[in-house]
Residue, then its C-alpha position, 0 to 999 in steps of 0.5 A: x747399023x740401021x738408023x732411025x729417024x727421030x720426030x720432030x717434035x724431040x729434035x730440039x737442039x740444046x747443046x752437047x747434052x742433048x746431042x748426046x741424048x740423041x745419039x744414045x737414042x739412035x745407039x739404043x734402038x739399033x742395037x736393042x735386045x727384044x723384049x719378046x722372042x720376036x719384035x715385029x717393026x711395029x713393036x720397035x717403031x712403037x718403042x723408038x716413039x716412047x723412048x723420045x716422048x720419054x726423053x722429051x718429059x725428061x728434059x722437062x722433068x715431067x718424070x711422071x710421063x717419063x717413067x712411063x714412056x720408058x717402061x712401056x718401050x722397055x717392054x716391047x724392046x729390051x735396052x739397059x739404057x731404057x732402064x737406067x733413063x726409068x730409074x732417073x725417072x723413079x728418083x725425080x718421083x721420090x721413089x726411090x726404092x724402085x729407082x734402087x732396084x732399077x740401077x741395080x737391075x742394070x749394074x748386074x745385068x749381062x752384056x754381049x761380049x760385042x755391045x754399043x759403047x752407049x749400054x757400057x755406059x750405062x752401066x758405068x751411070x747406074x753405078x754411080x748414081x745408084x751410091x747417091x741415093x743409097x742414103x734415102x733407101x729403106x730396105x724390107x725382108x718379108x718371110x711367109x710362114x705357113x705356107x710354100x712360097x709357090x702358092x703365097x701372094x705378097x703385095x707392097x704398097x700393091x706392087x706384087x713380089x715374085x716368089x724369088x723375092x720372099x725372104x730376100x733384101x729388098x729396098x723400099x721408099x722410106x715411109x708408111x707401106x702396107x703389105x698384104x700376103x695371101x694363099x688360097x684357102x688361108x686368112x688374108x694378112x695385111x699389115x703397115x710397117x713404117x720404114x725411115x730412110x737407111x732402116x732395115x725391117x724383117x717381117x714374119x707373116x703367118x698365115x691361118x687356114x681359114x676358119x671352117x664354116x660353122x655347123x648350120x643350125x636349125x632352129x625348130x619351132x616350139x611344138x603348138x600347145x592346144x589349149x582346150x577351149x574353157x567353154x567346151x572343156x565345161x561342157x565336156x565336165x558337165x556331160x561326163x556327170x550327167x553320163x554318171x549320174x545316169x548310170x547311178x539312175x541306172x543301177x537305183x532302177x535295176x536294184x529296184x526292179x529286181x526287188x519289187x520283181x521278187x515280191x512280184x513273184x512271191x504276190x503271184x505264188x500266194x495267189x496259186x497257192x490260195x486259189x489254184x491260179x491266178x483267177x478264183x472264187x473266193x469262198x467267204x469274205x475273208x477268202x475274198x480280202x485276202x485275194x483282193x489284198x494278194x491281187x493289190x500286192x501283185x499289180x503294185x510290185x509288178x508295176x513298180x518293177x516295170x518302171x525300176x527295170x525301165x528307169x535302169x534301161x533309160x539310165x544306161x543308155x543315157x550313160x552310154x550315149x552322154x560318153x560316147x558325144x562328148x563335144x570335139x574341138x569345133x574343125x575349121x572354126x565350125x562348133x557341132x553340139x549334141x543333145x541327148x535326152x531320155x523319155x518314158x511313155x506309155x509301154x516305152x523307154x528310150x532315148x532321143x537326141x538333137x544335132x545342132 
């Protein structure tokens, strides 16, 4: 057996009680089972440290320091009497539930056929201190539907259950707990449950696939509305029916050009016919009225049908090019207006136009 010294600061004699502790202390880290595949020395040393703060907070009801203690030495190295002195901790805490399941770990687990006396009686301690607080245990049984147990995660007052433990008696603290189950790519269910001491509560979670993600909307803008601007709009109107009335100038000229054009030609015809030609000496005075009356008629018809023929020419162009300069919308706030305008003058027509 290897023996190890105990610190000073947890010798303390206080009677057989103590003595006992001590003895169970030393029994427990000689004999212990690692935690780990290997315990290094520094491993125990470090377990042999915790288990006698342990015992200290325990003798002193500190059970807050000693659960602790005696967790962390469990976890480096492996003693059912570690775990038994954890449970009279959890019960000084009101924590019962876990205190239940730590007797209850010791009760079943194994021994070695050759073990220290101090483990046996452990056993035989968890036994019976497990019956005295039965009475204060609650007891849960949470099932997850919709998913496998592999991939679910289900969490009691944030201590996490091992897939081993779904659908299984479990004992809890009497109270309010809170249990939250999860799985990837499923809806998180979280639910409170109030358990009395002695009660029995089976839950059925179910969880949903999570939503999947609403189709993205795009939302265009109105198409823009170019509403014409009234000005220019008036200005156009104004310039279409001075185009029109230009072209009906157009057509009055022509129609009287052609007209006074045939009455030219026919003046033109008699003055041949009563002379030869256009240029004769009258024989009498009646020959000499009709010529000049003939001559009359030919320079009037003539001149009228210049003029038709030339107001028709100036109407169409004006027509044409009032259509053709309709004002545009003004580009990058400039405004550009055109002026077209017709004239007659001596042996001319035409038009002639500004750019402003």
């Amino acid at each position: 057996m290897q023996f190890i010294s105990i610190p000073r600061s947890v010798w303390r004699p206080r009677g057989r009680v103590f003595a006992a502790t001590f003895v169970m202390l030393v029994s427990l880290l000689a004999n212990a089972q690692p935690a780990r595949a290997e315990a290094s020395a520094s491993d125990r040393a470090t377990a042999r440290d915790l288990a006698g703060e342990g015992y200290a907070a325990l003798q002193k009801k500190d059970y807050a320091t000693a659960e602790d203690r005696f967790r962390r030495a469990n976890e480096l190295v492996h003693a059912p009497t570690l775990v038994l002195d954890r449970a009279r901790a959890l019960v000084g805490l009101g924590r019962f539930g876990e205190a239940y399941a730590a007797y209850e770990s010791v009760i079943r687990e194994t021994l070695p056929a050759k073990v220290p006396p101090v483990w046996k009686r452990a056993v035989k301690d968890a036994t019976a201190e497990i019956e005295t607080i039965r009475p204060k245990v609650a007891w849960l049984t949470v099932q997850v539907k919709g998913v496998s147990d592999a991939e679910v995660a289900v969490e009691v007052d944030g201590h996490a259950l091992s897939s081993q433990s779904l659908g299984q008696r479990l004992p809890e603290t009497a109270g309010e707990l809170q249990i939250a189950a999860s799985a990837p790519g499923y809806v998180t269910q979280t639910i409170k449950q109030r358990l009395a001491e002695g009660e029995e509560k089976s839950l059925d979670i179910e969880l949903l696939p999570e939503p999947k993600p609403a189709p993205e909307v795009v939302v265009l803008p109105p198409p823009q509305v170019v509403r014409p601007d009234p000005a220019l709009e008036e200005r156009r109107k104004g310039r279409r029916t001075m185009a029109y009335v230009s072209f009906a100038a157009s057509g009055a000229g022509i129609a009287l050009g052609a007209t006074t054009g045939i009455l030219w030609l026919n003046a033109r015809s008699d003055i041949k016919a009563a002379c030869g030609g256009l240029d004769c000496e009258p024989q009498n005075d009646t020959e000499q009225a009709r010529l000049e009356s003939d001559k009359r008629r030919y320079d009037t018809f003539g001149t009228l049908s210049v003029i038709g023929f030339g107001v028709g020419l100036a109407g169409a162009a004006t027509g044409v090019a009032l259509l053709l300069t309709q004002p545009e919308e003004p580009a990058e706030g400039e405004t550009k207006q055109a002026s077209i305008h017709p004239y007659v003058g001596p042996g001319m027509v035409g038009v002639y136009g500004a750019f402003q």
